[in-house]
N, C-alpha and C positions, 0 to 999 in steps of 0.2 A: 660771174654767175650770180654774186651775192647781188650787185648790182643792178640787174635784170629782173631777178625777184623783187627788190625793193618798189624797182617802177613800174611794176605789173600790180603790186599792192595800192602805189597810189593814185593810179591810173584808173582804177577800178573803185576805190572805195566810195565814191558818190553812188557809183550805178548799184554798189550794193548795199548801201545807206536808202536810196530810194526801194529797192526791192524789200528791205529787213521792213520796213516802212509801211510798203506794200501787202506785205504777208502776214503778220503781225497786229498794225492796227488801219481803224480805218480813213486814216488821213487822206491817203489817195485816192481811196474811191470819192469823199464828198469834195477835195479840189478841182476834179474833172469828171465831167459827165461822163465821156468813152473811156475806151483803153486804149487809142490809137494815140492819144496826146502825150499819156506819160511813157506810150512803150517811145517813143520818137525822141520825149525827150530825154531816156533814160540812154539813148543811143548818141543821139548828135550833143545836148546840154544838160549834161549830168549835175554842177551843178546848181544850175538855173532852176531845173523841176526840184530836186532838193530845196531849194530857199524857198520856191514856190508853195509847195507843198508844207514847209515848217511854220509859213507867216500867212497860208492864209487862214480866214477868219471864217466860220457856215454863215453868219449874220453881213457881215461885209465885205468879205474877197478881201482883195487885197490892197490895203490903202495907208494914205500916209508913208510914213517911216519904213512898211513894208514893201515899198518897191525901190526905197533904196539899197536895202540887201540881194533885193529881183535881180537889180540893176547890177550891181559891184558883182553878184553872180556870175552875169552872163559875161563883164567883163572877165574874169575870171577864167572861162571858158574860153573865151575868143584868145586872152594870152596861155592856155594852154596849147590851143591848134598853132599858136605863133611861133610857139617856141617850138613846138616839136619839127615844124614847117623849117625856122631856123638853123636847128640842129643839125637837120637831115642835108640843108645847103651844104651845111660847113664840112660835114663829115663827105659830100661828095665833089667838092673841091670848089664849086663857085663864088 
């Protein structure tokens, strides 16, 4: 049980890093014009819009050294879907 809470906790804390983020101050309204980009990516790359959202700039978006943390993000992201994809194998025998 303890267990279960643990990865419910970090499984979420981006999406509620971006949301405290969101309600709070106005980082994500000036990194994205709509609301469709950060609800999407508070859904599928939690924390891609996070990084997103902490490095960009109002005068120049996002440049240099900031899309190396963009980038190490999304990887980031992509080896969470990996692992849990992997886990899920294991645990059903293949």
């Amino acid at each position: 049980m303890c267990g279960c809470v643990f990865a419910l906790g970090a499984a979420f804390f981006p999406r509620l890093g971006v949301l405290a983020l969101w309600l709070f101050t106005p980082l994500v309204n000036r990194a994205f014009d709509t609301i469709v980009v950060p609800i999407v990516g508070i859904i599928f790359l939690p924390f891609t819009t996070l990084v997103y959202v902490v490095v960009w700039n109002p005068l120049l978006g996002v440049s240099g050294w900031g899309w190396l943390w963009v980038i190490l993000a999304f990887f980031l992201d992509l080896g969470a879907y990996a692992g849990s994809g992997f886990g899920n194998r294991r645990r059903c025998g293949f």
